[in-house]
C-alpha positions in Angstrom: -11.1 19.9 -5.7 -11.3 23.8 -5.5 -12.3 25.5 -2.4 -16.3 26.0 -3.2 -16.8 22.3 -3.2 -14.8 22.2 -0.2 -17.0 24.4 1.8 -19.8 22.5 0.6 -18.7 19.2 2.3 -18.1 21.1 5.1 -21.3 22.3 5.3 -22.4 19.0 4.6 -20.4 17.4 6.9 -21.6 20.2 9.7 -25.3 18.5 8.7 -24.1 15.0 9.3 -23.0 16.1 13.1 -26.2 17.5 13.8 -28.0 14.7 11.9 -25.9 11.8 14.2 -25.1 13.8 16.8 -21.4 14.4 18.1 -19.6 11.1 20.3 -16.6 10.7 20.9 -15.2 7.4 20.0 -13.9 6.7 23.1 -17.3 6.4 24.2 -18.4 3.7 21.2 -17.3 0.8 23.3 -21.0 0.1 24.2 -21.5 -1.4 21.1 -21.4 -4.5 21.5 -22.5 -7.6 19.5 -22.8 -11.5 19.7 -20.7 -13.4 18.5 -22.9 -14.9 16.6 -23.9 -11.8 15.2 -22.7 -10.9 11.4 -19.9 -7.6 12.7 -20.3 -4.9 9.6 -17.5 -3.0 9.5 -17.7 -0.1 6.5 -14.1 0.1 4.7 -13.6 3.7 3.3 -10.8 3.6 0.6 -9.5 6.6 -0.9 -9.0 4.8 -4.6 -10.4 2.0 -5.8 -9.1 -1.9 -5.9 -6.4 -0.9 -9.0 -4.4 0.4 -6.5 -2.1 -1.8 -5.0 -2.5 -0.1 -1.5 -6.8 -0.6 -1.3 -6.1 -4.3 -3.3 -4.1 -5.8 -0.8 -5.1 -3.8 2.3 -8.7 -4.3 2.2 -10.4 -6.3 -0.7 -7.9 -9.3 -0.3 -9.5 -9.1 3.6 -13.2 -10.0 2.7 -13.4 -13.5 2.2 -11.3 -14.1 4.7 -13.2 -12.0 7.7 -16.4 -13.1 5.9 -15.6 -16.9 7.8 -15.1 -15.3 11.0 -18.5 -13.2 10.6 -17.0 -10.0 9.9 -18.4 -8.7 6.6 -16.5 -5.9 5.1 -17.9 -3.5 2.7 -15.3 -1.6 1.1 -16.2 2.4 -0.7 -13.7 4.1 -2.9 -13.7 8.0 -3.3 -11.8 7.8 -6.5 -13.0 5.5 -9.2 -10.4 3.2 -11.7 -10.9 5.7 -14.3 -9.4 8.7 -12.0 -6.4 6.4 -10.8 -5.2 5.1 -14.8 -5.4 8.8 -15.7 -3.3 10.5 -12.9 -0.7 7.4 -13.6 -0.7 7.9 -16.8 -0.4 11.4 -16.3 -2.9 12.5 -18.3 -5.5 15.6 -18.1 -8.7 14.6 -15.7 -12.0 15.4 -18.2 -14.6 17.7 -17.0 -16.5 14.7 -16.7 -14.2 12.7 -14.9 -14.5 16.0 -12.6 -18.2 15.5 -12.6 -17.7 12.0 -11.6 -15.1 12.9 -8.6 -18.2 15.3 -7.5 -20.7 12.5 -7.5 -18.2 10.2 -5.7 -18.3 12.9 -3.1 -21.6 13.0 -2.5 -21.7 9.6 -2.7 -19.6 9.4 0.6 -21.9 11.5 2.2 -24.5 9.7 1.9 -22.6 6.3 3.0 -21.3 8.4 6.1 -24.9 9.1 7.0 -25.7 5.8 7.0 -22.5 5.1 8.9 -24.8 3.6 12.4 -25.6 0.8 10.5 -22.2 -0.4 10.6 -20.5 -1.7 14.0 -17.0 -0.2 13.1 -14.8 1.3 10.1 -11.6 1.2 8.6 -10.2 4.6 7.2 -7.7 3.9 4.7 -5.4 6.9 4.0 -7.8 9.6 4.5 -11.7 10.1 4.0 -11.8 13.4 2.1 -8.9 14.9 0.6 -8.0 18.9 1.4 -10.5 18.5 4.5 -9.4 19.6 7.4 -8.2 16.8 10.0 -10.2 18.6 13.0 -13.0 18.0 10.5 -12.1 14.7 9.1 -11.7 13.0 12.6 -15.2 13.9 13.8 -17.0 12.8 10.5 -17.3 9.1 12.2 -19.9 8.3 15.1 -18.7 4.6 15.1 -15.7 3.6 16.6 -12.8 3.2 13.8 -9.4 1.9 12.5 -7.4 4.2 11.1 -4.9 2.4 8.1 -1.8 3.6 6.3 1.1 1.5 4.5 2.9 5.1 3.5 4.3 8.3 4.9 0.5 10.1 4.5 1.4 12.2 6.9 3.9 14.1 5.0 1.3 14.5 1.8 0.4 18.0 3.0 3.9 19.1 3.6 5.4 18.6 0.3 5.9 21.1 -2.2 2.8 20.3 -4.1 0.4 21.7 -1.4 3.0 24.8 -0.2 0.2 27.1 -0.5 -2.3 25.0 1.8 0.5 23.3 3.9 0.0 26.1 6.8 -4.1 24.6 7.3 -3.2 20.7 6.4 0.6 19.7 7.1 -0.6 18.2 10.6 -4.3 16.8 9.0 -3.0 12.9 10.5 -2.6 14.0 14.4 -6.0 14.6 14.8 -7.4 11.8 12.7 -4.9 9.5 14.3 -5.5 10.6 18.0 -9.5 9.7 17.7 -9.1 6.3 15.9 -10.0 3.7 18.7 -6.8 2.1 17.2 -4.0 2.2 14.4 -2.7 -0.3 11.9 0.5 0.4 10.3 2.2 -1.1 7.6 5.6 -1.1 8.7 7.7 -0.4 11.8 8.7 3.4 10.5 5.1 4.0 10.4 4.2 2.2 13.7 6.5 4.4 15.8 5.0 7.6 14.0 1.4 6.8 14.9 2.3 5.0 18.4 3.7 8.5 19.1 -0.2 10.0 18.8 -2.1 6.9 19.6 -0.8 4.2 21.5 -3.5 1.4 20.2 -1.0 0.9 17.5 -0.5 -2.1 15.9 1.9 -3.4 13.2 0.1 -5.1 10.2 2.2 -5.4 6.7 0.6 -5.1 3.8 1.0 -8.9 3.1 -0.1 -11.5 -0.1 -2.1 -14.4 -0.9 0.4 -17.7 -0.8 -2.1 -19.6 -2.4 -2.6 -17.1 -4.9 1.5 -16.2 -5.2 2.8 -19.4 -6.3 6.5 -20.6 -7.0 6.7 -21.3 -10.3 9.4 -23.7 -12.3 12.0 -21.6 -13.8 13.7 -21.6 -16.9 17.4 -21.2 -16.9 18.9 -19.1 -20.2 21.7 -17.3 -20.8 19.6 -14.3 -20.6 19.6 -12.8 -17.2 15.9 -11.4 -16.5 15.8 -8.5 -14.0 12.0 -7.7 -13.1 10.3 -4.5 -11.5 6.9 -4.6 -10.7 5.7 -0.9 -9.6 3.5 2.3 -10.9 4.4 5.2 -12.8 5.4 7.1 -9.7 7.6 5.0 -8.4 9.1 4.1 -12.2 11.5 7.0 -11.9 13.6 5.0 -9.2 14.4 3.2 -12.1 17.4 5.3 -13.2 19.3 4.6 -10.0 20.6 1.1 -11.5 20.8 1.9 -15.0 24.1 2.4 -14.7 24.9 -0.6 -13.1 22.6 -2.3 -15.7 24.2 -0.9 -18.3 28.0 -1.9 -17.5 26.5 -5.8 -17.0 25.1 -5.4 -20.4 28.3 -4.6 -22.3 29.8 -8.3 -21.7 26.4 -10.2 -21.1 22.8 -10.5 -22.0 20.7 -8.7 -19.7 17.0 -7.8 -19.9 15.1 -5.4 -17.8 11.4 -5.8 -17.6 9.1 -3.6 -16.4 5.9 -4.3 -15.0 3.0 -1.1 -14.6 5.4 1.9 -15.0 7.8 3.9 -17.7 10.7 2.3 -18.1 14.0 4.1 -18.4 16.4 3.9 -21.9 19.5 2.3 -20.7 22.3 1.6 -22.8 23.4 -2.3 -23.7 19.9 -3.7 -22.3 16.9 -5.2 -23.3 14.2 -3.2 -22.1 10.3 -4.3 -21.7 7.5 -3.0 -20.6 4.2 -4.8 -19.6 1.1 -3.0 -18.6 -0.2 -3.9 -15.1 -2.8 -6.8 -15.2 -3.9 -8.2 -11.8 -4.9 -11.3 -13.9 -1.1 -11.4 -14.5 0.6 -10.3 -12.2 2.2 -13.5 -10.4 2.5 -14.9 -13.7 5.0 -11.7 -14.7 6.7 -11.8 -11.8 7.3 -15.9 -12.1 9.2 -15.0 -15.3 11.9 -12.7 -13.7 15.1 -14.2 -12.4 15.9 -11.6 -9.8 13.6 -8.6 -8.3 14.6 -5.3 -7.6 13.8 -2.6 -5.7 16.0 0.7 -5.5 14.9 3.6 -3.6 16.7 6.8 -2.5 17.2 7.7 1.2 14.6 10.5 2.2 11.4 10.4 4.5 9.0 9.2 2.2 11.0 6.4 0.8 11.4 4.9 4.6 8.0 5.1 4.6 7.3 2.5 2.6 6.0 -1.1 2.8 9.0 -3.2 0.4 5.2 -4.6 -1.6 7.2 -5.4 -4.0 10.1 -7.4 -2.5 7.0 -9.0 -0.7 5.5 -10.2 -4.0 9.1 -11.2 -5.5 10.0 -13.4 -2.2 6.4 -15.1 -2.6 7.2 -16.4 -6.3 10.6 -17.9 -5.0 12.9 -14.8 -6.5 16.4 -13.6 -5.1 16.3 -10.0 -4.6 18.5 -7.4 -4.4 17.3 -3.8 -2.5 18.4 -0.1 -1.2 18.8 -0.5 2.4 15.9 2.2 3.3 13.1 1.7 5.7 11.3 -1.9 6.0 13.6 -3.5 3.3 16.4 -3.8 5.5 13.6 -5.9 7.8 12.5 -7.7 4.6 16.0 -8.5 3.0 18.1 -10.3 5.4 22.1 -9.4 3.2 23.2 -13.0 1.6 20.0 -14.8 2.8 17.2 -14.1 0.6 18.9 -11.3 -1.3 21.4 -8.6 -1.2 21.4 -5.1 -0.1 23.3 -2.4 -1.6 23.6 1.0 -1.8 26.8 1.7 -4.7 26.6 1.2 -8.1 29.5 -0.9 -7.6 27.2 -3.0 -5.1 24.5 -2.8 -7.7 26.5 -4.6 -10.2 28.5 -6.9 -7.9 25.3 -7.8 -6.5 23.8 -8.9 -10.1 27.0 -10.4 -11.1 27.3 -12.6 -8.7 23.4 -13.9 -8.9 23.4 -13.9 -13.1 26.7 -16.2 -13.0 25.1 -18.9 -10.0 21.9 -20.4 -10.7 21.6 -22.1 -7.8 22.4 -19.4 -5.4 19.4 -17.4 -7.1 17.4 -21.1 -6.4 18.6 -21.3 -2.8 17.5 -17.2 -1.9 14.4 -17.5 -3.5 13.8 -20.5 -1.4 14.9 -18.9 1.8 12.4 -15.5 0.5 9.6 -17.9 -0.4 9.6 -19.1 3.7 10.2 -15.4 5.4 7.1 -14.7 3.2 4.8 -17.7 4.6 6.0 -17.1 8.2 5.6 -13.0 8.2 4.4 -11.4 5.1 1.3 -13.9 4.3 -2.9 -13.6 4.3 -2.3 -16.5 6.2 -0.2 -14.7 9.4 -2.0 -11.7 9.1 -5.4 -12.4 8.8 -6.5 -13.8 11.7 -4.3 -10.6 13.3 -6.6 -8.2 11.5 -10.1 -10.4 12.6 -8.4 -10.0 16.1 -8.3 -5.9 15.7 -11.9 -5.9 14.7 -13.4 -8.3 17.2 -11.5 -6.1 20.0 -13.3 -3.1 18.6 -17.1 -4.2 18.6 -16.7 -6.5 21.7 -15.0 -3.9 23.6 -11.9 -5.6 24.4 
């Protein structure tokens, strides 16, 4: 997005205030409705439903808040298309361009029709490159203000260096106006409940009827499964040589699920394409999940989806102690976690030579994930945080 179409949504936006007029959303509490009253509540995304993040955060919501009469429509900035290109690393078309300008103006209008709707959810961020003094005044209902990553630090890394002076604090702003905050882990929590103490914990949870425990096959083939995206892929490398020792005296397969998978030496590599038709399916066929990650800011930022999704289809896993996973993982429980690649591999042996040790933590997974990590737990949690908002409360 270059700077001309930038000062255009300003502009734009600058129309919108004068259109709506400027409240504060401390003020929206008047808004009330009956309970027996449908509650519209207007969910802007900043991708569409391929990402993980918008899937699980928001879409996987609607049914659920449609029984309590909460119906949430959901808006993506960026389209599919834009998502499977910058994953797949390849060069955006000048008409996906044209496209990203229409979905642009295509927010604008949804924003001016924004009173129709009795609250919002603002996942990630409404316009990227805006300005956060700008971005948190855009809304004239009150909102929720959504992140299962360490946003905050987008506009600080060396990708935006020459902007990072106008945008490294964009969140404060944007998180100080929200009427409240759901975070998707405790790392996150304390960030936001640092600007804005209407801060709640919500992790980004799955489906248990959907994630099923399926009967396994025992082989003499160890699976290892990684279910992830192309950025994330690259973490990858951090076991390979742990992999790779394993693989000289036994058969060990690495399969990975939605990203590049790395060479590494003595192992059977695979790699799927994501499929959300799939998914559960894939995961089913691993024997153990993993999830390494090195130790830096945005890396405790995150969520452990993926350990999430491995516990719910019954699967040891093994995990870098960073962030949330030490939260998710409880060490010779469900799984193990290690930091060495001496760990790595002890951790591996040990699971690949006892089948019913694998059977016994996936068990114990499979019941963490019911209790804490479920549509089921969280859901009515999330109805809770929206009811508060239009009643009031």
């Amino acid at each position: 997005m270059n700077s001309c179409l930038l000062e255009l949504i300003i502009v734009i936006l600058r129309y919108i205030n004068l259109k709506m007029g400027v409240t504060k959303t401390e003020n929206y509490t008047e808004a009330q409705v009956e309970l027996s009253k449908m509650i519209k509540v207007l969910g802007l995304a900043l991708y569409g439903d391929k990402a993980a993040s918008t899937r699980y955060r928001l879409f996987q919501y609607k049914s659920l808040l449609e029984e309590s009469g909460i119906e949430l429509e959901v808006f993506s900035l960026l389209s599919n298309e834009y998502l499977v290109k910058k994953f797949n690393g390849e060069r955006v078309s000048l008409l996906v361009m044209l496209v990203m300008l229409v979905s642009v103006f295509n927010r604008i209008k949804i924003l001016l029709k924004q009173k129709k709707y009795d609250c919002a959810i603002v996942h990630c961020e409404i316009f990227p490159l805006l300005p956060g003094w700008i971005e948190s005044r855009i809304l004239k209902i009150p909102y929720i203000y959504d992140f299962d990553d360490a946003f905050y630090l987008k506009y600080q890394s060396k990708r935006f260096q020459f902007i990072s002076p106008f945008l490294a604090n964009k969140f404060l702003p944007v998180i100080k106006r929200a009427y409240c905050v759901t975070a998707g882990n405790n790392t996150l929590k304390n960030y936001a409940s640092s600007i804005n103490e209407n801060t709640f914990l919500l992790p980004t949870v799955v489906d248990t009827v959907r994630y099923k425990v399926l009967k396994k096959t025992v082989t003499n083939a160890l699976t290892v499964g990684w279910i992830g995206s192309p950025s994330t892929a690259p973490y990858l490398k951090g076991i390979s040589k742990s992999l790779s020792i394993l693989g000289e005296s036994q058969d060990v397969r690495l399969v990975v699920i939605g990203g590049k998978a790395p060479f590494i030496k003595n192992v059977d590599v695979i790699e799927l394409p994501w499929n959300e038709d799939d998914e559960v399916n894939e995961i089913n066929n691993f024997d153990i999940g993993v999830m390494p990650l090195p130790d830096s800011p945005w890396e405790r930022g995150k969520c452990g989806f993926k350990l999430i999704q491995y516990m719910a289809c019954g699967l040891p896993v093994i995990a870098s102690p960073i962030g949330v996973n030490s939260e998710i993982v409880e060490h010779g429980v469900n799984g193990f976690l290690v930091e060495t690649d001496e760990e790595w591999e002890s951790s591996l042996r040990t699971l690949m030579g006892d089948p019913e040790l694998r059977h016994r933590m996936g068990q114990a997974g499979r019941v963490k994930i019911e209790r804490q990590y479920s549509l089921q737990v969280a859901g009515p949690v999330f109805t809770s945080v929206i009811k508060s908002i239009v009643n009031g409360s």
